[in-house]
N, C-alpha and C positions, 0 to 999 in steps of 0.2 A: 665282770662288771654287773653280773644279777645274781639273782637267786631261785631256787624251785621248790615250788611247793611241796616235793615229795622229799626234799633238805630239812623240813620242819615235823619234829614229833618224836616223843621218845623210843630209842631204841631199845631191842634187846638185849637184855643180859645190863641191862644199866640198873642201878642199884645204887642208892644216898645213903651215907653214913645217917648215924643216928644226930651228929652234932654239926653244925653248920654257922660259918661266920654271920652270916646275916639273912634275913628273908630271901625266898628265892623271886617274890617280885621287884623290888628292890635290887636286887641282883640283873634281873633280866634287864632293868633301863642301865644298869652299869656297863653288860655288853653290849648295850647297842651303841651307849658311846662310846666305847671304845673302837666297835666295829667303823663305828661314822668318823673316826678320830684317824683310823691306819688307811681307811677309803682317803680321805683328805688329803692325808699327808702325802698321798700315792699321786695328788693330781698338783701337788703344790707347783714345781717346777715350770706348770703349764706356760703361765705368761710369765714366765723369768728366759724362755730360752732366747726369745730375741735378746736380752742383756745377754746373756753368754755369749751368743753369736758374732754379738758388738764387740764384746769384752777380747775374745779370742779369734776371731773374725775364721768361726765357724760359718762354714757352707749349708743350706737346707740339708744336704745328705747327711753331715753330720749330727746335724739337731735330731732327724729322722732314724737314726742308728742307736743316737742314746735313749730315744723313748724305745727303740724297738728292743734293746736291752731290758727294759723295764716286764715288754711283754716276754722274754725269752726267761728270766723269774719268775713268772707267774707259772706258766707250762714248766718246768721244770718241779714248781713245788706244788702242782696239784696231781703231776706225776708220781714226784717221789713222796710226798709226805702228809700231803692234803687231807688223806684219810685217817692218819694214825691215832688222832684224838680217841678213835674209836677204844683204842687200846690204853692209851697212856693216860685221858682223861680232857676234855674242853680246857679248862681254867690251866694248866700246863701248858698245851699249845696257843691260845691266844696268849699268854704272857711271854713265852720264846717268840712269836711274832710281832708281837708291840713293842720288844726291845730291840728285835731287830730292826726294828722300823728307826729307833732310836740313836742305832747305833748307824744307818744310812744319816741321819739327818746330822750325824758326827761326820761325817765323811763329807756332807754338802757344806759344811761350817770353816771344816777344818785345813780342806784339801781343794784345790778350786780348778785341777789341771781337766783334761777331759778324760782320763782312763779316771780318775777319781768319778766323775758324773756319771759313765758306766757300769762302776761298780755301787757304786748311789743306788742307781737305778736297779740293778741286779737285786740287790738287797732286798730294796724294793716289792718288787715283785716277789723273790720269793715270800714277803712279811705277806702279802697280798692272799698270797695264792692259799696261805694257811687260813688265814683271817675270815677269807671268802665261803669258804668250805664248816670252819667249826664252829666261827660266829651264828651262822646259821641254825645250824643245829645245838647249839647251846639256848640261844633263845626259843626255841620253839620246845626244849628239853627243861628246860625254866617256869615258861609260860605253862605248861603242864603240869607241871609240881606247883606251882600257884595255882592256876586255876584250872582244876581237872577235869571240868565238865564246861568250859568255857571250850570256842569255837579256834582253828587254829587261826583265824584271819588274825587276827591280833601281833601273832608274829609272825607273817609272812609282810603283813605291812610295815611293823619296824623295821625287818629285814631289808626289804627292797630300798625304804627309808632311809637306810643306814649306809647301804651299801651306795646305787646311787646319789644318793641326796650327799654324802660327802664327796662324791667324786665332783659332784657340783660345785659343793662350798669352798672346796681347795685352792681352785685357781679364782675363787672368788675373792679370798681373804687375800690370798697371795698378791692377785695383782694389786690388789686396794693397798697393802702394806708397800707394795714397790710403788705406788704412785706416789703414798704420801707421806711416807716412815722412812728416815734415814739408812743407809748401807742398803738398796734393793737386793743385793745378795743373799742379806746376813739376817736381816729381820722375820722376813716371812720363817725362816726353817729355826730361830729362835722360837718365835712363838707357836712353829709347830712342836719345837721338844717339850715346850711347856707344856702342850696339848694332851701331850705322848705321856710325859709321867705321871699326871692325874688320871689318866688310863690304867698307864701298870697298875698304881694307887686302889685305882675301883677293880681291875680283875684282882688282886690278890683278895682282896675284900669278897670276893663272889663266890657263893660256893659252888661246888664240883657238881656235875651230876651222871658223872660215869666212871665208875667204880668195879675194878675185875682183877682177883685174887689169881687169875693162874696167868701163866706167861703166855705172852704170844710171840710167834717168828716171825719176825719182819718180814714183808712183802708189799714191792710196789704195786701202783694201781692197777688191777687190769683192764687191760681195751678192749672192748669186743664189742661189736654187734650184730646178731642174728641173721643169718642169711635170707632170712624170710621176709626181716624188712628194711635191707640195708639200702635198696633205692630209696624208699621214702625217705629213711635218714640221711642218706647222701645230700638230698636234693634240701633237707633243714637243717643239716651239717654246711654246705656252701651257703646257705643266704644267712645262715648267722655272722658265717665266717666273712661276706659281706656286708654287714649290718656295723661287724665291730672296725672293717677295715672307716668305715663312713664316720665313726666314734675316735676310730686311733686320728684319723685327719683333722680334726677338730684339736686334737688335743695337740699334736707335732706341730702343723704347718700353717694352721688359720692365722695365731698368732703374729707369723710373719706375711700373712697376707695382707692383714689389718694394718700392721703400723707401715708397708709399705706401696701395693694400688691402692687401700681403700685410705692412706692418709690420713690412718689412725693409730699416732704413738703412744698412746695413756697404754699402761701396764693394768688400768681399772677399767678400761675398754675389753682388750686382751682376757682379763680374767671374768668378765661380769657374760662376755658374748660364750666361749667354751662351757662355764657354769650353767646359761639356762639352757645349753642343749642335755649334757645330762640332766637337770632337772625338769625338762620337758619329757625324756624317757622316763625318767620314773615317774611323773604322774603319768603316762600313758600305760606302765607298769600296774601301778596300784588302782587304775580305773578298775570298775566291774564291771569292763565291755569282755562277755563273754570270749573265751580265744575258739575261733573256728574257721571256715572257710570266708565269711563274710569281712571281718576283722583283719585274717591273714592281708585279703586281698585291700581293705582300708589302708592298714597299716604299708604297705609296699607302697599303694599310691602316694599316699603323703610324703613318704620317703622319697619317690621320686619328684614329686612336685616340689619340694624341698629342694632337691639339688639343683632344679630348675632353677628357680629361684636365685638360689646362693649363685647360681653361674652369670644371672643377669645382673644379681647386684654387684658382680666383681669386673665386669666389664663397663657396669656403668656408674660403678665407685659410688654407688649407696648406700652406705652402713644403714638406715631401716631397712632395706629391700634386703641387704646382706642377714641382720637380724630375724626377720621375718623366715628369710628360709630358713637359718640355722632349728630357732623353736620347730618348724614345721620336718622338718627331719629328723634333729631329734625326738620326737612324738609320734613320725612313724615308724622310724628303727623299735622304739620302745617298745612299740603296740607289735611290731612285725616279731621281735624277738622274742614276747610272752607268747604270741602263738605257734610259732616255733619250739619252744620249751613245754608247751601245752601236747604236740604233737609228736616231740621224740616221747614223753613221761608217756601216752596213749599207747604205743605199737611196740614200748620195750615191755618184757616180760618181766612179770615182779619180783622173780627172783636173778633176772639181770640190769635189772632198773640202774642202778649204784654203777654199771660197770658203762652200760651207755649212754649215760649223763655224764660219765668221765672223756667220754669219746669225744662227746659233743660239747661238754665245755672247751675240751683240747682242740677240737678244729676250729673252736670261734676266738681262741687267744691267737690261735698260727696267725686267721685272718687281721689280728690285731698287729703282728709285727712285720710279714715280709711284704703283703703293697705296701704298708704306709714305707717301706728302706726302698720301694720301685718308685714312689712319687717322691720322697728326697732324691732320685737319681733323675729323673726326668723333670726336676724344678733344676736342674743346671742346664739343660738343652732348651724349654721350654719358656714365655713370658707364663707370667702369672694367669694371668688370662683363659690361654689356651688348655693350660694345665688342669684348671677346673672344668672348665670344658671335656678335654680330657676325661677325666674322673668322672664327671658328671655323666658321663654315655656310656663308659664302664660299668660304674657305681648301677645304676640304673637295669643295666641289661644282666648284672652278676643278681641282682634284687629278681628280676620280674622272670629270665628262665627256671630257676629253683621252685619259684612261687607258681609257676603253673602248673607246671608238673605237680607238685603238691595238692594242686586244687584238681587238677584232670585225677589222681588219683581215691583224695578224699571223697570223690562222686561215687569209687567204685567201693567207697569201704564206709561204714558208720561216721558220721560227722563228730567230731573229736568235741565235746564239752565238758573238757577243764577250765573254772572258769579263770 
């Protein structure tokens, strides 16, 4: 759901032909929409599941299963495949994952049972998991060849822009199409294919900018990190993996919270509330509030005052108060997980940087699938109510013991200023 700054900047052994379909700045707003286009598509579903639930008279568990499918793709292709651009080339892998994304949105069109929405989502996710990883490093590999004495902020902001800011947009367009656009099904993921082939359109258009004449052996990602500083990591490994479970909830179960305590059935309600919480983290993202001890501990507070919040506004069936907390959580997950990402990039060693950034993306997708399948099981025991409640004293205590430890240790080591 992010990105890292140390994802952006040309690599080694990369090397551009001499001839090129088009400018490589030109090119760089091409991947980023396309990058904003597969993020989108990835969050469409959001305010559609209550229709499926209706439709099928799926249970929370189930709704909760098929988005955790969605994360069980993503880990899987940042496992197996996430790096390979290095080898094969950018413009290759973002084009196999934009059609994949295509060919999910075939399957949501075409196929309407729930093992279809499974493998929808699978699909998903793996398009995700590619996207995440090379779109990044494409723009920022881009953004260099254009401008080579220009600063890398430029694509670290479309990046984050791209990547959040469509996870935003998705269930925003989506639910608006389901409120007001005939077939709520079938509309929104039409106009997502639409979306999808002007993408393939601009990445084939884009040129390459990694290029390697000799052969490489396949090998999956490796996982490792350092024994030297595997508590620190540990402890920014769980509260990420926290951070995305508070993100994956937003995205599964609010929807059906909304149209049923808080007596909100608009599909444009649904989509516009899950939207400004990722867009509240990416502007907490793209801020340049320093990430360190000060910020860590900002950004967790918010986040818990946040679920504070959302817990009062669902007992006392407020949508502003429910509102209110959602932004304020999203904004501090945001700002919690940039200092987190700030603080594993600080203590990994730069020749295993790549390998524990792959550790730590992978423990904050886990966080992304199996609470949000434990809060689908415990929305059949539980009133809505309780449940957030629930969560919310979870949510909070899973935030605030990682984050101390974090900060009891930061005192003992150099304060981390990545900004």
């Amino acid at each position: 759901m992010t990105t890292t700054d140390s994802m952006i900047g040309v690599r080694p052994g990369v090397a551009s032909p001499a001839g090129r379909t088009m400018s490589h700045g030109v090119g760089f707003w091409f991947v980023g929409y396309a990058f904003m286009v597969v993020m989108a598509f990835a969050a469409v579903p959001t305010p559609l599941y209550v229709l499926y639930a209706q439709r099928d008279h799926f249970s929370s568990l189930v709704v909760t299963c098929v988005f955790a499918a969605y994360a069980v793709g993503v880990v899987a292709s940042l496992f197996l495949v996430g790096h390979i651009s290095d080898w094969v080339g950018r413009r290759r892998m973002l084009l196999s994952a934009t059609v994949l994304s295509l060919l999910a949105g075939l399957v949501f069109v075409g196929w309407t049972s729930l093992p279809a929405l499974l493998i929808a989502r699978v699909l998903t996710g793996l398009a995700v998991g590619v996207v995440t990883t090379t779109a990044t490093a494409h723009l920022g590999e881009l953004h260099a060849q254009h401008r080579p004495e220009a600063s890398v902020r430029r694509a670290q902001v479309v990046a984050v822009a791209a990547n959040l800011g469509g996870i935003g947009l998705g269930p925003l367009l989506s639910g608006l199409l389901a409120e007001y656009a005939p077939d709520p099904l079938l509309t929104p993921y039409l106009v997502s294919e639409a979306l999808l082939v002007l993408a393939v359109v601009a990445l084939a258009l884009t040129p390459e900018t990694v290029w390697r004449e000799e052969s490489v052996t396949y090998r999956m990602q490796r996982i490792a990190v350092p024994q030297e500083t595997r508590a620190v990591f540990a402890a920014a490994a769980f509260a990420a993996a926290a951070s995305f479970t508070i993100l994956g909830m937003f995205s599964a179960l609010v929807p059906g919270f909304l149209a049923g305590t808080l007596h909100q059935p608009s599909h444009a309600v649904a989509g516009a509330v899950a939207s400004v919480v990722f867009l509240a983290s990416a502007a907490a993202q793209l801020s340049r509030i320093r990430a360190g001890r000060v910020s860590r501990l900002a950004g967790a507070t918010a986040a818990v005052v946040g679920l504070a919040l959302l817990t009062v506004g669902t007992w006392t069936a407020q949508l502003p108060l429910f509102v209110i907390g959602a932004v304020t959580t999203g904004a501090g997950a945001g700002l919690l997980f940039k200092t987190l990402l700030a603080t594993v990039v600080d203590i990994a060693p730069p020749d295993k940087r790549g390998e524990v950034l792959a550790t730590f993306f992978l423990a904050a997708y886990v966080g992304l699938a199996v609470p949000v399948v434990a809060l689908g099981l415990l929305d059949q025991l539980l009133s809505t109510q309780v449940l957030m409640t629930v969560f919310a004293v979870l949510a909070s205590a899973a935030l605030a013991v990682p984050v101390r430890a974090l900060h009891h240790s930061a005192g003992r080591r150099q304060p981390e200023t990545v900004a």
